[in-house]
LUMVO-501440 format. One record per residue: residue in one letter; x, y, z of N, C-alpha, C in turn; residue number from 1. Coordinates in Angstrom, 1 decimal. Layout:
<rs>
  residuo     n.X     n.Y     n.Z    ca.X    ca.Y    ca.Z     c.X     c.Y     c.Z  num
        A       X       Y       Z       X       Y       Z       X       Y       Z  NUM
...
</rs>
This chain:
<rs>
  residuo     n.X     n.Y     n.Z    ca.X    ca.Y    ca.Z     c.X     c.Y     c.Z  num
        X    30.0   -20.2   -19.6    31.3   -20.2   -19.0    31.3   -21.1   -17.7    1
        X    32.6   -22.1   -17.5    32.1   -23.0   -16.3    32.2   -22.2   -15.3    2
        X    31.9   -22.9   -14.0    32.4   -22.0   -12.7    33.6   -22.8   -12.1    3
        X    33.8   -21.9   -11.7    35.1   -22.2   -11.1    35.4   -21.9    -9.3    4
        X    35.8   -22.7    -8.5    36.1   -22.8    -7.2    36.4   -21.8    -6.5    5
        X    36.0   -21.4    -5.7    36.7   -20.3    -4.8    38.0   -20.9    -4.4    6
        X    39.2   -20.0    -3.9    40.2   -20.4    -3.6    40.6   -21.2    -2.2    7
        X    39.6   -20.4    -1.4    39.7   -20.9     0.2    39.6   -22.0     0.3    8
        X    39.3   -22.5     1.2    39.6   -24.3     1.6    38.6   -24.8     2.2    9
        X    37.6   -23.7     2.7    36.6   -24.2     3.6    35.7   -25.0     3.1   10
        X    34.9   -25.3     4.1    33.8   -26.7     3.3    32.8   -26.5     2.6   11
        X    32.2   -26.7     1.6    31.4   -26.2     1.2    29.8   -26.5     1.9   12
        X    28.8   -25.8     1.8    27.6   -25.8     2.1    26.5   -25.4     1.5   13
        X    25.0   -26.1     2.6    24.0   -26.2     1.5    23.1   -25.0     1.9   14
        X    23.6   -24.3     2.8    22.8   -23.2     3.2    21.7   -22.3     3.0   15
        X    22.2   -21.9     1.2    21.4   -21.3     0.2    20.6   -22.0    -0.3   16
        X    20.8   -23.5    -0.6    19.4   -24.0    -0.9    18.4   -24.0     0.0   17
        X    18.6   -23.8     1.6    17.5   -23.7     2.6    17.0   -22.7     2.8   18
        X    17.0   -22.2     1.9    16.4   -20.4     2.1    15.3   -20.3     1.1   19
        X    14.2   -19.9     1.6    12.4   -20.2     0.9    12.6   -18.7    -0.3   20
        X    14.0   -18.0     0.3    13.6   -17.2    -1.1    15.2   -16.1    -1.7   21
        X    15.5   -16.8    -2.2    16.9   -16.5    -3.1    16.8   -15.5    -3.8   22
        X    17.7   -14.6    -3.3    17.9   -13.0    -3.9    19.1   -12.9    -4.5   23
        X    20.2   -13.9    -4.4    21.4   -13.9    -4.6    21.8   -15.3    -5.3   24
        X    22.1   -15.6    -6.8    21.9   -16.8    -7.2    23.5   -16.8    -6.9   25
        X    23.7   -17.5    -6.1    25.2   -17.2    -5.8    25.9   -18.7    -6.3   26
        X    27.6   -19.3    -6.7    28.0   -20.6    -6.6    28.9   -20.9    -5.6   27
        X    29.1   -22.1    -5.1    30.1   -23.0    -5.0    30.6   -22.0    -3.1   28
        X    29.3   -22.1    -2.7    29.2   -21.4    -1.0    30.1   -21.9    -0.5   29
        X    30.9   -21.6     0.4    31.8   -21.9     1.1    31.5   -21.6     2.8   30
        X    31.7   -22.5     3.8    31.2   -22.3     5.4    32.2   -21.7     6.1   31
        X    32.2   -20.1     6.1    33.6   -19.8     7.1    33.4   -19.8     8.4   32
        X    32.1   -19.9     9.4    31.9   -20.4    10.5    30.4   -21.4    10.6   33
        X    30.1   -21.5    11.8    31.1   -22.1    12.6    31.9   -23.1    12.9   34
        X    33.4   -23.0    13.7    33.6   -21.8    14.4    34.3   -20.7    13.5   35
        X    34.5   -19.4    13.6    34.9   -18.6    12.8    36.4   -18.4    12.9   36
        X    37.0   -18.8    11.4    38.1   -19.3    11.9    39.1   -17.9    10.2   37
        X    40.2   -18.2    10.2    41.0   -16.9     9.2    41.0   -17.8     8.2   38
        X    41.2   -16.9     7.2    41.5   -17.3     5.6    42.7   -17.6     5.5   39
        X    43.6   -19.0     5.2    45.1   -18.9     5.3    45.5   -18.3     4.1   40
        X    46.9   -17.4     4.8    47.7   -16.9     3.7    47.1   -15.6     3.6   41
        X    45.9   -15.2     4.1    45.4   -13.5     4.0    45.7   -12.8     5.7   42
        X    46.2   -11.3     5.2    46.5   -10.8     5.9    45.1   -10.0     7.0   43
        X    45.2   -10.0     8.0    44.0    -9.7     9.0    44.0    -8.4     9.5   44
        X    45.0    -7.5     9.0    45.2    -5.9     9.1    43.5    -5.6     8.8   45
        X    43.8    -4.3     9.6    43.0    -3.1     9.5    43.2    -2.3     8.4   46
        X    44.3    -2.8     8.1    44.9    -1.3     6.9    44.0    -1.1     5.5   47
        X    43.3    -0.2     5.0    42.5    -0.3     3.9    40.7    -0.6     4.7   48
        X    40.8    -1.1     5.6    39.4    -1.5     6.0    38.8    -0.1     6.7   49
        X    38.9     1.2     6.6    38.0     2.1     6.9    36.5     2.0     6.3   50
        X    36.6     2.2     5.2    35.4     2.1     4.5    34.2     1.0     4.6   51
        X    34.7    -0.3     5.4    33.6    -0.8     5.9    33.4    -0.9     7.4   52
        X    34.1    -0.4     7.8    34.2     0.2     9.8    33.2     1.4    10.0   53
        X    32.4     1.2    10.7    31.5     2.4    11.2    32.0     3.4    12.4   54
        X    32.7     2.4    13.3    32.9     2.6    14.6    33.9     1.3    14.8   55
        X    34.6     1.5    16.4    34.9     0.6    16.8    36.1     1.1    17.9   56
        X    35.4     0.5    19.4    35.8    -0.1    20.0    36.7    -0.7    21.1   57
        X    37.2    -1.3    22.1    37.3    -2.4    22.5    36.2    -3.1    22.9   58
        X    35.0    -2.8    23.4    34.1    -3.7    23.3    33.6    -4.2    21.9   59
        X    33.1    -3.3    21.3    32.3    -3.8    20.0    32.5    -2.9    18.7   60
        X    32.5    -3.3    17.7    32.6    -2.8    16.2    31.5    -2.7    15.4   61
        X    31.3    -2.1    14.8    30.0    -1.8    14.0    30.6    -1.8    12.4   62
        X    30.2    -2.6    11.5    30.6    -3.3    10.5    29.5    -2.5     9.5   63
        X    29.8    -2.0     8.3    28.9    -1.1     7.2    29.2    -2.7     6.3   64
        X    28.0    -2.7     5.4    27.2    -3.7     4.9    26.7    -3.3     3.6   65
        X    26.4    -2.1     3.4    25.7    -1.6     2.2    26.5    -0.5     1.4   66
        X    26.7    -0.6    -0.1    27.0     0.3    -0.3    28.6     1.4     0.2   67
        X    29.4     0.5     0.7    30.1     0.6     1.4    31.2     1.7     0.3   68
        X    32.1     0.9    -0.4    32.8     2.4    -1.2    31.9     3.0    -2.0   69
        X    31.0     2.7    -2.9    30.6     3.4    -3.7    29.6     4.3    -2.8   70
        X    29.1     4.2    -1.7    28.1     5.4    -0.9    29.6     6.2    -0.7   71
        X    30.1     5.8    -0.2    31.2     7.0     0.5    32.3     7.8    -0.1   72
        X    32.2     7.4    -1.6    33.3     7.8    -2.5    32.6     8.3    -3.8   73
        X    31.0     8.2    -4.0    30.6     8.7    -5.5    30.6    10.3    -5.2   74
        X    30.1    11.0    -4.3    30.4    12.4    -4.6    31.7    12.8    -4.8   75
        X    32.7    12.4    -4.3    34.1    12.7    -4.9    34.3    12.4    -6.5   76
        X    33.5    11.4    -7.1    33.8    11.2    -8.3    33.2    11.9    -9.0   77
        X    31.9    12.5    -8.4    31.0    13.4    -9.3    31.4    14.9    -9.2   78
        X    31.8    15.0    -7.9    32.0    16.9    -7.6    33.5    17.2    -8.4   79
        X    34.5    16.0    -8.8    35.9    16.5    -9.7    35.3    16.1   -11.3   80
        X    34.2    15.4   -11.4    33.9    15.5   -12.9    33.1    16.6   -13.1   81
        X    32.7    17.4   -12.5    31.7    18.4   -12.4    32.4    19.6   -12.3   82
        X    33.8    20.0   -11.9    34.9    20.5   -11.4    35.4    20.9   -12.9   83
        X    35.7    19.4   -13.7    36.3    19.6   -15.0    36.1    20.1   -16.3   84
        X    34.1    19.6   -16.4    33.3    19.6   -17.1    33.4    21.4   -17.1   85
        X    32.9    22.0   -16.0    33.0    23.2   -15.7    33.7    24.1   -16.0   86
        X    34.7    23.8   -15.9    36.1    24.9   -16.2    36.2    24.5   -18.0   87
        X    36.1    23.3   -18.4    36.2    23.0   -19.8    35.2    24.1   -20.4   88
        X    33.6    24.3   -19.7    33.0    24.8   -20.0    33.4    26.4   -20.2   89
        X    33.9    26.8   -19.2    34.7    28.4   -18.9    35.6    28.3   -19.6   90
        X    36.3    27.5   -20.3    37.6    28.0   -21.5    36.3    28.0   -22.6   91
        X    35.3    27.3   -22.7    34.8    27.3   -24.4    34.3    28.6   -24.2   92
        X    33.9    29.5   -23.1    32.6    30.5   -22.8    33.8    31.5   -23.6   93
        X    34.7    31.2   -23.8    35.7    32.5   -24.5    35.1    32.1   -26.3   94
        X    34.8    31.2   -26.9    34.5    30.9   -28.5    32.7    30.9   -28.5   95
        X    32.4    30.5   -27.0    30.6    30.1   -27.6    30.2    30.2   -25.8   96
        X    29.7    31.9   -26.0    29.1    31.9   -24.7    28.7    31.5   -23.6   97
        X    27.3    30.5   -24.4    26.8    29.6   -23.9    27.0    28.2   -23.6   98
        X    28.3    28.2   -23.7    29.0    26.9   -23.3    28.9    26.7   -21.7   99
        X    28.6    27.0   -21.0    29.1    27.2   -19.0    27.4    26.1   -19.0  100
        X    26.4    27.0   -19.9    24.7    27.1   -19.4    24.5    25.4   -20.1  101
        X    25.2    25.0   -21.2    25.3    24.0   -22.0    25.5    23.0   -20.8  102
        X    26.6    23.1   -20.2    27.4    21.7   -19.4    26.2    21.9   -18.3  103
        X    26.0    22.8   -17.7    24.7    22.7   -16.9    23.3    22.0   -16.9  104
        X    22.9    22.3   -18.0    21.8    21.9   -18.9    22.3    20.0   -18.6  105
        X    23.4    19.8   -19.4    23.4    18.5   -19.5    23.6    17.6   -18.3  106
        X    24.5    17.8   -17.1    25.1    17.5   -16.6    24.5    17.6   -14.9  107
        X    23.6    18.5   -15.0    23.1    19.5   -13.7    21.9    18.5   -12.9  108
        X    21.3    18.0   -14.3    20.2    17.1   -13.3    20.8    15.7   -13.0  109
        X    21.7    15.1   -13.4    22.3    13.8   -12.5    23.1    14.5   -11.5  110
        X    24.0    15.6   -11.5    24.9    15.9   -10.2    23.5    16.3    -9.4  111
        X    22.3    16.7    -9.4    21.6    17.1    -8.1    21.2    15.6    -7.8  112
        X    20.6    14.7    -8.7    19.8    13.7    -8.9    21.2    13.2    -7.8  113
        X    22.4    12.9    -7.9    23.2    12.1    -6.7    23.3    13.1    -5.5  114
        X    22.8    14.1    -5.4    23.1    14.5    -4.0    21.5    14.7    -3.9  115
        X    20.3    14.5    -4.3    18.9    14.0    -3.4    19.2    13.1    -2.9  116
        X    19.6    11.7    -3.2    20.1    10.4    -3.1    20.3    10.4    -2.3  117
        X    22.0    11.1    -2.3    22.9    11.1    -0.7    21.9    11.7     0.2  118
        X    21.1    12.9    -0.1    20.4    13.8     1.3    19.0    12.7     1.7  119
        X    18.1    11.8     0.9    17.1    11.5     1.7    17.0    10.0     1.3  120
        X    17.8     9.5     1.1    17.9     7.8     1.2    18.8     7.2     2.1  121
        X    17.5     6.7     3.3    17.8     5.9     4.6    19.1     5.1     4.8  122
        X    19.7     5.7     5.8    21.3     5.1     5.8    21.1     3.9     6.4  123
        X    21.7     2.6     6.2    21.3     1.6     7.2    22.1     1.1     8.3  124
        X    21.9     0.3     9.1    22.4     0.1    10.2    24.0    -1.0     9.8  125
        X    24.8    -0.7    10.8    25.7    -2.0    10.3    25.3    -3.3    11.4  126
        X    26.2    -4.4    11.1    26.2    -5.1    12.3    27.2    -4.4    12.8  127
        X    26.7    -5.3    14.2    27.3    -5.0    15.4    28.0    -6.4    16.2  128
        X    29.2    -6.4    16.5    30.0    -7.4    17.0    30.6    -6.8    18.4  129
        X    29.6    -7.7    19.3    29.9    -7.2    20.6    31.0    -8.4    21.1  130
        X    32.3    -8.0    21.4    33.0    -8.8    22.1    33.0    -9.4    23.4  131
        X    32.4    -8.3    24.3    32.4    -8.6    25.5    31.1    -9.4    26.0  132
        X    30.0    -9.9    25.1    28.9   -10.5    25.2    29.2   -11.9    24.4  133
        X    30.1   -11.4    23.4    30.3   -12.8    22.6    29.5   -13.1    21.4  134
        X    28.5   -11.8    20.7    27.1   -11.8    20.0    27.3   -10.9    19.2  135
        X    26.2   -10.9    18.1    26.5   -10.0    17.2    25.1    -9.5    17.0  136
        X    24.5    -8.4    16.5    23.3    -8.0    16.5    22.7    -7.5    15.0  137
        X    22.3    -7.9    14.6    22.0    -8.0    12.9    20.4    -7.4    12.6  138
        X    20.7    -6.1    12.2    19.3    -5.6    11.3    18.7    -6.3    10.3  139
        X    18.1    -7.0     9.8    17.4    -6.7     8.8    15.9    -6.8     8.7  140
        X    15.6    -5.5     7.8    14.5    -5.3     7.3    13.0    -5.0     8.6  141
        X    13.7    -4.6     9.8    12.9    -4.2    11.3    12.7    -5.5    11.8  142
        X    13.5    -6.5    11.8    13.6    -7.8    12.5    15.4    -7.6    13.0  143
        X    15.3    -7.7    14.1    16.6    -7.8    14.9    17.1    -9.4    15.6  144
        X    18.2    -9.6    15.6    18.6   -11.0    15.8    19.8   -10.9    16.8  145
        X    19.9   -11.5    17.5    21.2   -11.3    18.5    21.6   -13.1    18.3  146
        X    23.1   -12.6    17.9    23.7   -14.5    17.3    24.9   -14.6    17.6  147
        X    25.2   -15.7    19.0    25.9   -15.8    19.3    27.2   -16.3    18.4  148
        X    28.6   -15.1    18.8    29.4   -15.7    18.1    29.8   -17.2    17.4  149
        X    29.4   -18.1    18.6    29.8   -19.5    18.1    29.0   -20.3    17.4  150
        X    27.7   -19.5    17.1    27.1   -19.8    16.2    26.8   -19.3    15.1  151
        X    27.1   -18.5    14.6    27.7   -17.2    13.6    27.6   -18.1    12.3  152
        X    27.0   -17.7    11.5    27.4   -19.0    10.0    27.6   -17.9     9.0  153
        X    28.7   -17.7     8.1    29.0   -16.7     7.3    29.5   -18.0     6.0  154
        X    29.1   -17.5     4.5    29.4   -17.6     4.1    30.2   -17.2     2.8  155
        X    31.2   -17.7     2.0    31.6   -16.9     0.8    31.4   -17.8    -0.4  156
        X    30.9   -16.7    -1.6    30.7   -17.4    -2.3    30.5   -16.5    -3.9  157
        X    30.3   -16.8    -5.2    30.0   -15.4    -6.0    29.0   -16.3    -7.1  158
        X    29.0   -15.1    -8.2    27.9   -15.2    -9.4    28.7   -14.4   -10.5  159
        X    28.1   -14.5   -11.4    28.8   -14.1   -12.6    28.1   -12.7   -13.0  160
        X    28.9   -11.4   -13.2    28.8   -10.7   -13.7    28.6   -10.0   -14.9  161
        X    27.7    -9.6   -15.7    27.6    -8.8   -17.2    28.7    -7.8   -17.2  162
        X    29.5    -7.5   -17.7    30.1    -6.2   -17.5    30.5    -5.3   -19.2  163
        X    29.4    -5.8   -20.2    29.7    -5.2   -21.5    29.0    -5.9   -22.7  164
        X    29.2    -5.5   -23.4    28.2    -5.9   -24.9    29.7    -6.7   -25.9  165
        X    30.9    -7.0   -25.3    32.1    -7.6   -26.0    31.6    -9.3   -25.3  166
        X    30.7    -9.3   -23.9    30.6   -10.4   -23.3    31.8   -10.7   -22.4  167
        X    31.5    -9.6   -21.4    32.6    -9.8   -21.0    32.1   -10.5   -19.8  168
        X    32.5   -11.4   -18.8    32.0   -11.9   -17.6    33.0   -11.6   -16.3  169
        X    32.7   -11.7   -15.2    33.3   -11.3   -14.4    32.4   -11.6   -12.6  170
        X    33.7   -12.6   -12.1    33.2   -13.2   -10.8    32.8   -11.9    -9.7  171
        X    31.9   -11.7    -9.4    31.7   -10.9    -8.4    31.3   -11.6    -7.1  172
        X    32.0   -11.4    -5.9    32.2   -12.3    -4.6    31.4   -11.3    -3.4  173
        X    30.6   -12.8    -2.8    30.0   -12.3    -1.4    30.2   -12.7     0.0  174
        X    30.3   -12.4     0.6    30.4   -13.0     2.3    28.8   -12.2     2.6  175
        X    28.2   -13.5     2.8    26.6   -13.6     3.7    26.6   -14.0     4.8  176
        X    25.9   -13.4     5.8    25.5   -14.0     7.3    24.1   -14.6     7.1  177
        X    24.4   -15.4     7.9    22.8   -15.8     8.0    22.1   -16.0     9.3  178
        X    21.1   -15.7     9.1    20.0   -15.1    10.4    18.9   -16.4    10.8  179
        X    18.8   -16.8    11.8    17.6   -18.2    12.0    16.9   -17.3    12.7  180
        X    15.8   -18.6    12.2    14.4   -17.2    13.6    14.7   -17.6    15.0  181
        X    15.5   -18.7    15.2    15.9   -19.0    16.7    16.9   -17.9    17.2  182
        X    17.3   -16.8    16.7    18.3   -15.8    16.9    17.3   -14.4    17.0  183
        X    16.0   -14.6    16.7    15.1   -13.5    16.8    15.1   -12.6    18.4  184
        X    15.2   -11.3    18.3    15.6   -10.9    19.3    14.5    -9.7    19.8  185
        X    14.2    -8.5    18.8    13.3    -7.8    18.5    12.9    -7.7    17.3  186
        X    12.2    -6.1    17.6    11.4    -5.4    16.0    10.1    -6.8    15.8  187
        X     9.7    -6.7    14.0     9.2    -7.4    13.1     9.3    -8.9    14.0  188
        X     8.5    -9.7    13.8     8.6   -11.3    13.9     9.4   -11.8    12.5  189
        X    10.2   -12.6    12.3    11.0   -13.1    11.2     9.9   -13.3    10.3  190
        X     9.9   -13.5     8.9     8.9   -13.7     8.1     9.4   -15.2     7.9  191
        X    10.6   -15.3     7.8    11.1   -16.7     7.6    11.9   -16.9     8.2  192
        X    11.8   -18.9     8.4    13.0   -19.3     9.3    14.5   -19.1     9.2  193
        X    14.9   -18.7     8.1    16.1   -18.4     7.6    16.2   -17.3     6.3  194
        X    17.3   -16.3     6.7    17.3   -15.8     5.7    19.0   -15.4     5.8  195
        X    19.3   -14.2     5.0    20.7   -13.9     4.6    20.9   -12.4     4.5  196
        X    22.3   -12.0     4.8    22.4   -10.4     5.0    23.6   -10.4     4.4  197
        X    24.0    -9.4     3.2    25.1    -9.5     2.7    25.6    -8.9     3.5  198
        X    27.2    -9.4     4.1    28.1    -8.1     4.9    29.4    -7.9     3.7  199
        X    29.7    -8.2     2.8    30.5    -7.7     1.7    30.4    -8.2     0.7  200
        X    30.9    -7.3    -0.7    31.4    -7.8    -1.7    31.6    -7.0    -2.9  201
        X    32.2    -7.6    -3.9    33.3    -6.9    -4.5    33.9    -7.9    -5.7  202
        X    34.6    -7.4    -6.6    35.1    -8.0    -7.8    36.4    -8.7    -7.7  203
        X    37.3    -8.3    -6.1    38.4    -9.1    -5.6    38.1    -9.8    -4.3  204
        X    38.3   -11.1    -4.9    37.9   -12.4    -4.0    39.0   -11.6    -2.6  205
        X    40.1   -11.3    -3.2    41.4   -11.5    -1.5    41.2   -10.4    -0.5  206
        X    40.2    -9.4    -1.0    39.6    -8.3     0.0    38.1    -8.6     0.4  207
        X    37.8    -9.2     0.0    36.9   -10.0     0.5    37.4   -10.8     2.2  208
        X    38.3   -12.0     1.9    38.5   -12.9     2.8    39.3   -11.7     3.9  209
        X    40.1   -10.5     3.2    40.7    -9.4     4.2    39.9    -9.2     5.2  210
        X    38.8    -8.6     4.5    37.3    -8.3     5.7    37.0    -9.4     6.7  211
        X    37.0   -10.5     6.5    36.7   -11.1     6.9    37.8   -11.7     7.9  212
        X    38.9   -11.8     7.4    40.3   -12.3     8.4    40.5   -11.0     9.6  213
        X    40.1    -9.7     9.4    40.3    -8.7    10.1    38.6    -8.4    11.3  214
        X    38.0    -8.8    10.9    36.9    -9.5    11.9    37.0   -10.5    12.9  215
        X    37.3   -11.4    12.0    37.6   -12.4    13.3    39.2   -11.8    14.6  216
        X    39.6   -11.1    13.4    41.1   -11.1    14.7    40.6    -9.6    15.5  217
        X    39.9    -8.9    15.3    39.1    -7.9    16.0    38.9    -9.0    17.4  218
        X    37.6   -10.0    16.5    36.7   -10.5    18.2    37.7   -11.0    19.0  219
        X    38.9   -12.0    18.0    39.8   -12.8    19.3    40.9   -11.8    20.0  220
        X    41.4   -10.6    19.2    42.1    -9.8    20.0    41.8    -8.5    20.6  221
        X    40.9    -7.8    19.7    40.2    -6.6    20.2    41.4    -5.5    19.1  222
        X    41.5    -4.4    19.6    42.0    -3.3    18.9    43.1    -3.5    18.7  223
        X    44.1    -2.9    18.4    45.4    -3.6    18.4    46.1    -1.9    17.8  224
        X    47.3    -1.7    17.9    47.8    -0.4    18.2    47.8     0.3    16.7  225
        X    47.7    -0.3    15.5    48.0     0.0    13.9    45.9     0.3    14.5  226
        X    45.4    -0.2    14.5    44.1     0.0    14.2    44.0     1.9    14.4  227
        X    44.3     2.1    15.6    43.7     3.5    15.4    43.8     4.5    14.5  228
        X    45.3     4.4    13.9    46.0     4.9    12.8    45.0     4.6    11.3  229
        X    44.7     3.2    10.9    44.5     2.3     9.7    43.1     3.2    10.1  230
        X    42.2     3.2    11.1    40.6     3.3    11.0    40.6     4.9    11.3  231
        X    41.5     5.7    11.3    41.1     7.4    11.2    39.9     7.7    10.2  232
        X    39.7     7.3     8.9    38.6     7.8     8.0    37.4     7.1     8.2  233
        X    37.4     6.2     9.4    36.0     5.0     9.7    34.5     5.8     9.8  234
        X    34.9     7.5    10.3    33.5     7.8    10.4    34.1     9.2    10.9  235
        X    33.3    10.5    11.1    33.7    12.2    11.1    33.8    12.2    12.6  236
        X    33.3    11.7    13.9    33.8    12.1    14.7    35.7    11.4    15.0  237
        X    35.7    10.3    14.8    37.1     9.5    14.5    38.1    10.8    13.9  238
        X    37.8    11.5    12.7    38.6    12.1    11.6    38.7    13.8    12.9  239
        X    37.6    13.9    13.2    37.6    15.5    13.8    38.6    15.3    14.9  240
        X    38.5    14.2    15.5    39.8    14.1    17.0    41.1    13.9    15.9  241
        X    41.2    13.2    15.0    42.3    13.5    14.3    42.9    14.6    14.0  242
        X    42.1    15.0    13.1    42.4    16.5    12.6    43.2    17.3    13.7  243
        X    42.0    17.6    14.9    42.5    18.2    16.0    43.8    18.5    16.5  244
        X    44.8    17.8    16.5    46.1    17.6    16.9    46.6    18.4    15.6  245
        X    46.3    18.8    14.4    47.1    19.2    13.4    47.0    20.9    13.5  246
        X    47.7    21.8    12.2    47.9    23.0    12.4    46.6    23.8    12.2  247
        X    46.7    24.6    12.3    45.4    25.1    11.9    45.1    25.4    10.3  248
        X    46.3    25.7     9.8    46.0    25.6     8.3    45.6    24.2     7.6  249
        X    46.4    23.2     8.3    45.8    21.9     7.9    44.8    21.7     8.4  250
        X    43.9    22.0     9.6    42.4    21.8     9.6    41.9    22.6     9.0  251
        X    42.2    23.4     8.1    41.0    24.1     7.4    41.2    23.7     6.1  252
        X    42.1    23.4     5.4    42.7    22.6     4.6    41.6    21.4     4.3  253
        X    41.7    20.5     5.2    41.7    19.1     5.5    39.8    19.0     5.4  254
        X    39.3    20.4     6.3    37.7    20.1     6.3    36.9    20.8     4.8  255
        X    37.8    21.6     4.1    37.5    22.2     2.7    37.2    21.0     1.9  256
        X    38.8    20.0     2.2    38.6    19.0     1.5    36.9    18.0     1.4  257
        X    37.0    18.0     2.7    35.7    17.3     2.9    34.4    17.6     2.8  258
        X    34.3    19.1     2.3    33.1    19.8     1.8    32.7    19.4     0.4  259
        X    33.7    19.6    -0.5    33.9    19.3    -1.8    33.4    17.6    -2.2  260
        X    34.5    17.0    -1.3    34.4    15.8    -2.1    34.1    14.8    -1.0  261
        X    34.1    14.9     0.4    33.5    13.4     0.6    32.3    14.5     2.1  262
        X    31.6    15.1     1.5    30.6    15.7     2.2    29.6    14.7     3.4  263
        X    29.9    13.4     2.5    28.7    12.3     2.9    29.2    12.4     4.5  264
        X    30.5    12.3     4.6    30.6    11.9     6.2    30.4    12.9     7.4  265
        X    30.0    14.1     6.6    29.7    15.2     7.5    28.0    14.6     7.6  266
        X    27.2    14.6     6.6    26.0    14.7     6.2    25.5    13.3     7.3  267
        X    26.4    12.2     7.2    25.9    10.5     8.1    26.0    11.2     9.3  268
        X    26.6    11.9     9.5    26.9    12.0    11.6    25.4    13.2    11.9  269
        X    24.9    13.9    11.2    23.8    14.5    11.4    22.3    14.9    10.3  270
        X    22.5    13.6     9.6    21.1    13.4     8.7    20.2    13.0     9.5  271
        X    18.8    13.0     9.0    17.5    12.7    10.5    17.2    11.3     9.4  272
        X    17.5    11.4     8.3    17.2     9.9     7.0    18.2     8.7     7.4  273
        X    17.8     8.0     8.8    18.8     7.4     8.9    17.8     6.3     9.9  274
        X    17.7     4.7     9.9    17.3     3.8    10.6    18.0     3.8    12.2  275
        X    17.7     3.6    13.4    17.9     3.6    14.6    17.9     1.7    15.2  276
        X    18.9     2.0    15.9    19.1     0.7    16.8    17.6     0.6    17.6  277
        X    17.0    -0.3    18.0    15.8    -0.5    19.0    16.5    -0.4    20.4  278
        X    15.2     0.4    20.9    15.0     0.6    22.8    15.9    -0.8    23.3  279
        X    15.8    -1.7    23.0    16.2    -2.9    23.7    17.7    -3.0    23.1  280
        X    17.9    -2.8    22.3    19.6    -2.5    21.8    20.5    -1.8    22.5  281
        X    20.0    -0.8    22.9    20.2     1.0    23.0    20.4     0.7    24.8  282
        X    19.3     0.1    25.1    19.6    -0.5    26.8    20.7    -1.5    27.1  283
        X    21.5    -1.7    26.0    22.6    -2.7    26.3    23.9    -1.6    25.7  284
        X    23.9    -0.5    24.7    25.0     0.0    24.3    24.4     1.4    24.4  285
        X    23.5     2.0    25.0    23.1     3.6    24.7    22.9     3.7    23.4  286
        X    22.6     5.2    23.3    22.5     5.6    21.9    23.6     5.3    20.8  287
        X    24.0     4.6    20.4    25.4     4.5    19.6    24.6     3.9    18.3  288
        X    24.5     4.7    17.5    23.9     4.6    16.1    25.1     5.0    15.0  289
        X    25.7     4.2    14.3    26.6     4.8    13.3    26.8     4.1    11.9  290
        X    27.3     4.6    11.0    26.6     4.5     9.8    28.0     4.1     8.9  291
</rs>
């Protein structure tokens, strides 16, 4: 199948061929900085962007990178299929007893097999976009990099998807940062002069460039009054000051909910399975670790 263009307008670049080791056979890269500038015709809202917001700010925002909806939304999908399976099971237990022990049996070691996952696989750090320094501070792999916004190089770009035995294909799109060892800050020594950190992606190119148009208008304007509202579900202490103001039947209501089906955000604010900012990080923002 040919490829075909990304829609944006930006210039294209050779970035990914300068990289000694390609994890991402990606096409037709596109340069959104520097300088880091909006996607025309995409909106720069907050609205929908919880799920990749850690935290945030007026000085600085903390940006999730990994795993972004599917970490934060698969036990809701597992604990109402498990919900269903279950009760299906309790109507058959009226024709064939052992229908309840049957859905168990089948079903029992992938629902624990996703919540070991959730309980002891290392949460990772997001970036960090400090406005008031002008820099952004980028984990990877125990090499830390502090990169000045105006030199910031992000790119978008995708690769082709399998998605079936019909052949079916399908663009799946990335926005990459890229890291020089001249941006080395702490941790590890860079192993290479250049490498790449995916910060999104997804099967729609226009929420893609969303993330990205709503980043940059974060650094040039900072918070803006819809934000607090749009980023309530960004992370459990955010949601708990929420809640707070509500009835008391709706906070008990509201945290039931969150037992059941999105447990993870209780579990990120006090798991010990989780990577830390460095001493030298932590001297410029304190402890502010968020996931």
């Amino acid at each position: 199948m040919k490829d075909s263009p990304l829609k944006c307008d930006f210039p294209e670049t050779d970035l990914e061929q300068q990289l000694e080791k390609k994890l991402y056979r990606t096409h037709d890269a596109r340069l959104a900085s520097p300088p880091a500038r909006k996607v025309a015709g995409v909106s720069a809202s907050s609205e929908g962007m919880e799920y990749g917001v850690a935290y945030i700010n007026q000085r600085f925002m903390d940006i999730r990178t990994a795993f972004l909806i599917f970490r934060r939304f698969q036990l809701a999908i597992v604990n109402l299929f498990m919900m269903i399976v279950l009760t299906l099971g309790g109507g058959l237990s009226l024709f064939f007893s052992k229908a309840p022990l049957a859905v168990l049996v089948t079903f029992g070691p992938v629902w624990a097999a996703i919540y070991l996952f959730e309980i002891f696989f290392p949460l990772t750090l997001p970036v960090r976009i400090d406005r008031q320094e002008g820099v952004v501070y980028v984990g990877h792999r125990g090499t830390f990099y502090r990169i000045p916004w105006d030199e910031l190089e992000v790119t978008f770009s995708y690769n082709w998807q399998y998605l079936g035995s019909g052949v079916v294909w399908e663009r799946q799109y990335y926005a990459h940062l890229f890291m020089r060892e001249k941006h080395y800050f702490c941790g590890k020594s860079p192993k290479m002069p250049l490498q790449r950190k995916k910060i999104s992606s997804g099967f729609k190119e226009k929420d893609m460039y969303r993330k990205w148009n709503f980043i940059v208008r974060y650094y040039n304007e900072g918070m803006v009054e819809e934000d607090a509202d749009n980023l309530v579900m960004a992370n459990y202490d955010t949601y708990r000051k929420y809640i707070t103001q509500k009835s008391l039947g709706r906070r008990i209501f509201s945290y039931l909910l969150f037992l059941v089906f999105m447990p993870t955000m209780i579990w990120w604010k006090f798991t010990p399975f989780k990577y830390k900012w460095p001493k030298e990080v932590e001297e410029v923002f304190g402890k502010a670790n968020n996931y």
